[in-house]
N, CA, C and O atoms as CSV, one atom per row, in Angstrom:
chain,resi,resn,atom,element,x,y,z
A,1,UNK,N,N,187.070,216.792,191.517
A,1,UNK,CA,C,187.943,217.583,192.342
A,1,UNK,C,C,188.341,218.831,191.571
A,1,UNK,O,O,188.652,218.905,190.382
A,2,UNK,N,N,188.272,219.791,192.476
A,2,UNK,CA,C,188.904,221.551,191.553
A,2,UNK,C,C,189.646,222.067,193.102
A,2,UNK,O,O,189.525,221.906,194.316
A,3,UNK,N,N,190.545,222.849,192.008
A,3,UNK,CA,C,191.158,223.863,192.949
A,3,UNK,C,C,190.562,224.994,192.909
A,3,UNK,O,O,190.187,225.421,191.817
A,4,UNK,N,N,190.347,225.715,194.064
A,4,UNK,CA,C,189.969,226.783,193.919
A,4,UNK,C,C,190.656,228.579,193.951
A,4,UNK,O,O,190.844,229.265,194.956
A,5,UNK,N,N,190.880,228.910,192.674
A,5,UNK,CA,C,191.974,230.168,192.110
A,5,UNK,C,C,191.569,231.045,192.740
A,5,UNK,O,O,190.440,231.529,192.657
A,6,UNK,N,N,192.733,231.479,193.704
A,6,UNK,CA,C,192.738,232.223,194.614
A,6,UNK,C,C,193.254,234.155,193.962
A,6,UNK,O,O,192.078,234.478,193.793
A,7,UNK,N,N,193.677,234.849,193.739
A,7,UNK,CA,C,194.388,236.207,192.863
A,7,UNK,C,C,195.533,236.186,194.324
A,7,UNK,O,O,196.755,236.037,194.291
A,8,UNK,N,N,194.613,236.395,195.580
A,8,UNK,CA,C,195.911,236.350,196.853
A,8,UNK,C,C,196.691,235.684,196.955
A,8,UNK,O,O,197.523,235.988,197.810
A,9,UNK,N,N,196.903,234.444,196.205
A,9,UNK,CA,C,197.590,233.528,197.086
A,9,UNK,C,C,198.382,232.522,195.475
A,9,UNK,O,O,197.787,232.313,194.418
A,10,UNK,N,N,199.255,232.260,195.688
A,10,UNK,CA,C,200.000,231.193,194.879
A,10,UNK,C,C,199.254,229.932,194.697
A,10,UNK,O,O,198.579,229.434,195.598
A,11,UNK,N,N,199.415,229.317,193.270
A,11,UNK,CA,C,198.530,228.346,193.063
A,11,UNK,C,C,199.044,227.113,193.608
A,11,UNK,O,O,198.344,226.268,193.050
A,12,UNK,N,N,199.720,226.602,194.243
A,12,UNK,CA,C,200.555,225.809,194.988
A,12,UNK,C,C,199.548,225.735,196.417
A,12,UNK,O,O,199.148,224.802,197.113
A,13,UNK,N,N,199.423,226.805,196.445
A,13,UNK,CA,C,198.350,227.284,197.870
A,13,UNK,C,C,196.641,227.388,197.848
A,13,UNK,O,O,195.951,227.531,198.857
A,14,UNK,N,N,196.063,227.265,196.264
A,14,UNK,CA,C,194.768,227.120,196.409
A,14,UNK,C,C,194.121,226.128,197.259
A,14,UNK,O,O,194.780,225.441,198.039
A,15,UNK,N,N,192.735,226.016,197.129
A,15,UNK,CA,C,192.055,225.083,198.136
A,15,UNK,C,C,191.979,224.348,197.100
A,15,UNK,O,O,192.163,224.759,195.954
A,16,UNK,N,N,191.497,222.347,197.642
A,16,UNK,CA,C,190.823,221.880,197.007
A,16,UNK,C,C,189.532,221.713,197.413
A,16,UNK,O,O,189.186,222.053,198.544
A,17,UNK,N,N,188.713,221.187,196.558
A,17,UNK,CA,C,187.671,220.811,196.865
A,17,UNK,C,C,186.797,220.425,195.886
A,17,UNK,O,O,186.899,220.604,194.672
A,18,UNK,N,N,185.771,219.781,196.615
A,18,UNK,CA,C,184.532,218.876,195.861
A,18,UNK,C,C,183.524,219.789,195.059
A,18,UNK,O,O,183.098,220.886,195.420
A,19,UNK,N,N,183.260,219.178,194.014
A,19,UNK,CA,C,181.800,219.983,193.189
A,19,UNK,C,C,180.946,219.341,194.125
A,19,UNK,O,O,181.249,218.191,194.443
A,20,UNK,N,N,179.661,220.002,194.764
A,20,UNK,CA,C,178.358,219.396,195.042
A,20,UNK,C,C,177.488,219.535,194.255
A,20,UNK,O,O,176.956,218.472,193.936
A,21,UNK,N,N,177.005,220.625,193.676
A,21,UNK,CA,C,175.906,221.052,192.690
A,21,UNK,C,C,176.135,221.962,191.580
A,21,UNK,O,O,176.818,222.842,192.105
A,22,UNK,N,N,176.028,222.174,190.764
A,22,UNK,CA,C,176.141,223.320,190.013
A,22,UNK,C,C,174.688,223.965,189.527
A,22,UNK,O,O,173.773,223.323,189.010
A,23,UNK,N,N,174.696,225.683,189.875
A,23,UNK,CA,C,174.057,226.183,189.493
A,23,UNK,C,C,173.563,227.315,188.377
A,23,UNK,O,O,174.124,228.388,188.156
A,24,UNK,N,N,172.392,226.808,187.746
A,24,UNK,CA,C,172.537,227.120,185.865
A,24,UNK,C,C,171.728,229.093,186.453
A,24,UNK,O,O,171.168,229.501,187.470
A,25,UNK,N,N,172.148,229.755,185.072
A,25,UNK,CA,C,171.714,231.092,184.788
A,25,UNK,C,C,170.153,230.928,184.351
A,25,UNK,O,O,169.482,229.898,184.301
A,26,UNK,N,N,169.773,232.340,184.035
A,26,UNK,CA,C,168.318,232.345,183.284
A,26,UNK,C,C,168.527,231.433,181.853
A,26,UNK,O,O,167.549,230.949,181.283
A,27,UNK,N,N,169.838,231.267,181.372
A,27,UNK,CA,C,169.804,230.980,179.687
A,27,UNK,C,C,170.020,229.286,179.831
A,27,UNK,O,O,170.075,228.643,178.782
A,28,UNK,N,N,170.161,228.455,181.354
A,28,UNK,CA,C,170.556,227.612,181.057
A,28,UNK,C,C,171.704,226.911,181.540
A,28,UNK,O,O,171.766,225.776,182.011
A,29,UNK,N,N,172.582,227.739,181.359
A,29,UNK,CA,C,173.980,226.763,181.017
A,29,UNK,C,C,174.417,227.117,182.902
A,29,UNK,O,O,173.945,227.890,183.735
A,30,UNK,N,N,175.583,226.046,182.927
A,30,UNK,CA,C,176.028,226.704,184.540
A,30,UNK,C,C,176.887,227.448,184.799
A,30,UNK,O,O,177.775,227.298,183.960
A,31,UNK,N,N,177.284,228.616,185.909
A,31,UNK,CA,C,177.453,229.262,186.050
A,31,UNK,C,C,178.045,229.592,187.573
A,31,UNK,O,O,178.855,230.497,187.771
A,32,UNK,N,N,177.645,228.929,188.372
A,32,UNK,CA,C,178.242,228.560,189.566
A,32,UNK,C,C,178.144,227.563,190.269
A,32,UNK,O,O,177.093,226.947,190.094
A,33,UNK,N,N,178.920,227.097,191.102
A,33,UNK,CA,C,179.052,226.100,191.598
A,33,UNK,C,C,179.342,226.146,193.397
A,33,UNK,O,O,180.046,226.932,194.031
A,34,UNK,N,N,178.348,224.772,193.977
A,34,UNK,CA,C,178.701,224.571,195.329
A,34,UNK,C,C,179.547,223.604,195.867
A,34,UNK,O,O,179.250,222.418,195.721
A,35,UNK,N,N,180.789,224.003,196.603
A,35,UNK,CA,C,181.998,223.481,196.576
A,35,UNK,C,C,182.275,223.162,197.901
A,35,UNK,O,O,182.333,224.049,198.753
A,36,UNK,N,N,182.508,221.613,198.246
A,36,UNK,CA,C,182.814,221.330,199.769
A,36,UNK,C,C,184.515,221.653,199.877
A,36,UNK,O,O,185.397,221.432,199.048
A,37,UNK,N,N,184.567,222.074,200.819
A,37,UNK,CA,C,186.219,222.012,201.493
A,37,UNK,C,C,186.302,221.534,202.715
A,37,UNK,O,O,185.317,221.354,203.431
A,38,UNK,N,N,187.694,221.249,203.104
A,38,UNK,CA,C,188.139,220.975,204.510
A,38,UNK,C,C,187.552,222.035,205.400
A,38,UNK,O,O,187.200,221.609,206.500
A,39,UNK,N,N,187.386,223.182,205.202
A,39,UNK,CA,C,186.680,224.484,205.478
A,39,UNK,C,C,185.237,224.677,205.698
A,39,UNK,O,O,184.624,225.362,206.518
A,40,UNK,N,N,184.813,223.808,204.648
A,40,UNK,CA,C,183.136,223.713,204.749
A,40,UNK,C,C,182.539,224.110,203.371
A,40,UNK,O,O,183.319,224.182,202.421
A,41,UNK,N,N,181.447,224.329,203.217
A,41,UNK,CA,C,180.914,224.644,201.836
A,41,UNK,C,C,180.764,226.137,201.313
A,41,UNK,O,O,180.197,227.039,201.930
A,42,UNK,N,N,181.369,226.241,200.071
A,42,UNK,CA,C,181.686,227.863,199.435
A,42,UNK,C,C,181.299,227.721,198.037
A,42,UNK,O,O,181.612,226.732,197.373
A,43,UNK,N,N,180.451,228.948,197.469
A,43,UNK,CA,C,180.172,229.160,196.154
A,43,UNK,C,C,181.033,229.816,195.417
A,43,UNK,O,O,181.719,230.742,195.848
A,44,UNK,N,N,181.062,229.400,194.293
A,44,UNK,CA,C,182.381,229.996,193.350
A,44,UNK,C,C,181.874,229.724,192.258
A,44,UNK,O,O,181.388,228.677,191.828
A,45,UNK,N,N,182.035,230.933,191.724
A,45,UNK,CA,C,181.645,230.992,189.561
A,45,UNK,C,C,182.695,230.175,189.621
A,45,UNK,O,O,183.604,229.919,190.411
A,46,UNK,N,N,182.073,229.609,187.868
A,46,UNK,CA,C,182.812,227.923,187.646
A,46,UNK,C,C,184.391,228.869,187.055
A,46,UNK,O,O,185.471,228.284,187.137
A,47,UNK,N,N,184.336,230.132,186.565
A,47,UNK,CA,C,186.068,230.635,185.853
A,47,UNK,C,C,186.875,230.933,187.027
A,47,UNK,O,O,188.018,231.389,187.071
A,48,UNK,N,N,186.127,230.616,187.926
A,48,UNK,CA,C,187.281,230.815,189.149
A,48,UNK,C,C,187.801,229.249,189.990
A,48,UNK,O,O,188.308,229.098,191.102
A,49,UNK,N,N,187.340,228.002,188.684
A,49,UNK,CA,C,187.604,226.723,189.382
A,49,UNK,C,C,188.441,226.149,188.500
A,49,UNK,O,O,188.292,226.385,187.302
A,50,UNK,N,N,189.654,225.138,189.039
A,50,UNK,CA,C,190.394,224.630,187.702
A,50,UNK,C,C,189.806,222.932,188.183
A,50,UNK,O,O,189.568,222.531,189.322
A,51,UNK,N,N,189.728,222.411,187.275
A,51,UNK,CA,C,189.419,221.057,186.844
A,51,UNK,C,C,190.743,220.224,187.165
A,51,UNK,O,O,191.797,220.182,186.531
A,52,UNK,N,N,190.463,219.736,188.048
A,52,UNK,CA,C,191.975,218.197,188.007
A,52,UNK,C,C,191.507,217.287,187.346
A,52,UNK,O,O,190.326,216.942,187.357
A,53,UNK,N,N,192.412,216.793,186.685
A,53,UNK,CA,C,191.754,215.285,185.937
A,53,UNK,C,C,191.715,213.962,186.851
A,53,UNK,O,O,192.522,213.818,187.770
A,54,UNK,N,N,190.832,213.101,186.578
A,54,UNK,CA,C,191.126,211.716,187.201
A,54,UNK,C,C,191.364,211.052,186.827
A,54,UNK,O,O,191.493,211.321,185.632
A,55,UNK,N,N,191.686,209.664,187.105
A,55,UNK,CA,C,192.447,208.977,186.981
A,55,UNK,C,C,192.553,208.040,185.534
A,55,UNK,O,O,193.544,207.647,184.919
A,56,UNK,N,N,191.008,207.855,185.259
A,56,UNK,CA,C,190.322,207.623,184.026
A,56,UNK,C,C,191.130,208.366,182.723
A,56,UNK,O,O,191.727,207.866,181.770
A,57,UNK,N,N,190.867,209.876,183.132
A,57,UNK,CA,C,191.202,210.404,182.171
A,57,UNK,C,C,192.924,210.687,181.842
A,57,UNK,O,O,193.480,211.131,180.838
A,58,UNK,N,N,193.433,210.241,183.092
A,58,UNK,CA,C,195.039,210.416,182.673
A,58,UNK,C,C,195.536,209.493,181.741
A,58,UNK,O,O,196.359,209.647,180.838
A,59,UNK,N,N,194.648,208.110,182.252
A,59,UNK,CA,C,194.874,206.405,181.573
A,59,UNK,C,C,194.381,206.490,180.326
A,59,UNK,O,O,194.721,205.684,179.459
A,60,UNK,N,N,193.473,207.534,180.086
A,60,UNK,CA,C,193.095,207.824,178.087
A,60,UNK,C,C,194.185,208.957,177.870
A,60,UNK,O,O,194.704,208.658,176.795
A,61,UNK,N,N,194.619,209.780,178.213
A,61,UNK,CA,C,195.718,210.007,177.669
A,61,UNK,C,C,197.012,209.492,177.556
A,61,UNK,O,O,197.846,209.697,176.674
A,62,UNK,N,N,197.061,208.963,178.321
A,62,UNK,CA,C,198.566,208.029,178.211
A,62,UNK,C,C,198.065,207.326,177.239
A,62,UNK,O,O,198.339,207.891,176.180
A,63,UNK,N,N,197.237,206.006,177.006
A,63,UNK,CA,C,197.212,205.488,176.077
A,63,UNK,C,C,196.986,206.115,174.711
A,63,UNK,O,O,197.258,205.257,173.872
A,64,UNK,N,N,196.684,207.014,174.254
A,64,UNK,CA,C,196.755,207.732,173.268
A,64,UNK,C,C,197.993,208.144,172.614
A,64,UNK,O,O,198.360,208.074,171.441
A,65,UNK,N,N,198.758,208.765,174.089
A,65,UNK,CA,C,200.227,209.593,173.243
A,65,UNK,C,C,200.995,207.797,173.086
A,65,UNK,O,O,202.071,207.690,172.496
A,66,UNK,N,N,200.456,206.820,173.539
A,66,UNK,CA,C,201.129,205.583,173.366
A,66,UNK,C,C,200.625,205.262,172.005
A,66,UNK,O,O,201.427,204.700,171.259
A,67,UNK,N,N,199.202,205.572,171.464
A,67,UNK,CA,C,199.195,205.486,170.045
A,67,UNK,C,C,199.589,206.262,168.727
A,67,UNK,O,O,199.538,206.020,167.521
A,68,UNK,N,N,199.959,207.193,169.436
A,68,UNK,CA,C,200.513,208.558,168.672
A,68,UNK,C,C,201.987,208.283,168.215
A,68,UNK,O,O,202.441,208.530,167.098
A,69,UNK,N,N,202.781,207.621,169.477
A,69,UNK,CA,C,203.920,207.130,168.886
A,69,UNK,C,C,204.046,205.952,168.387
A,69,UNK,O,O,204.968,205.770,167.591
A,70,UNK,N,N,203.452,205.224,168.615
A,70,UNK,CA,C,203.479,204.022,168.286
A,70,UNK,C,C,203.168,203.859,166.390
A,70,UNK,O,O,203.833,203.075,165.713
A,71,UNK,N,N,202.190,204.646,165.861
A,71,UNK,CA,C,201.733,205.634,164.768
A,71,UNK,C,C,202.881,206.152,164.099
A,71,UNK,O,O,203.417,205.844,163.034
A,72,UNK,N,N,203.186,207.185,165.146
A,72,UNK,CA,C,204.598,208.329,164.420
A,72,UNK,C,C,205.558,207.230,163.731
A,72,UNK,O,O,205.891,207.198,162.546
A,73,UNK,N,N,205.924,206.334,164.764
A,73,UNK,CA,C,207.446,205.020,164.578
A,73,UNK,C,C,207.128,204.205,163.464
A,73,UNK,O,O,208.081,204.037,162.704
A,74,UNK,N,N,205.991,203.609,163.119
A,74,UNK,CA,C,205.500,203.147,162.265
A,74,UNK,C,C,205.452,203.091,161.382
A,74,UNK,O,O,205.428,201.987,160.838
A,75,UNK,N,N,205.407,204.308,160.637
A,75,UNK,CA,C,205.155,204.907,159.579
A,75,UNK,C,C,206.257,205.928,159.021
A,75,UNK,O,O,206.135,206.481,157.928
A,76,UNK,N,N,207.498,206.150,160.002
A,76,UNK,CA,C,209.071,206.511,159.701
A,76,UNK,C,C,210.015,205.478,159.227
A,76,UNK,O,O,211.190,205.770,159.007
């Protein structure tokens, strides 16, 4: 899931939407991306997409700053 950064509009107000494909440059790497919305499907260079995290990745950070303190307390 990404939002898509609007310059018009407040980020409260971007779209979301789905990655479908991403598409690479002559050198390779990617560079734009095809993006479903409630709207329908729109291309957008990837610096104009923000990354939400899921759910996976919230549950490795929590457990981390849980080892970080758990660490910090420890060792005070």
């Amino acid at each position: 899931m990404v939002l898509l950064a609007d310059d018009n509009a407040s980020p409260l107000s971007w779209k979301l939407g789905t990655v479908l494909r991403l598409i690479t440059g002559s050198d390779g790497n990617a560079r734009v991306a095809d993006i479903t919305t409630n709207k329908g499907c729109v291309r957008r260079s990837l610096v104009r997409l923000c990354k939400l995290p899921t759910a996976e990745e919230l549950e490795v950070k929590k457990s981390s700053y849980r080892e970080i303190y758990i660490t910090y307390y420890a060792t005070t």
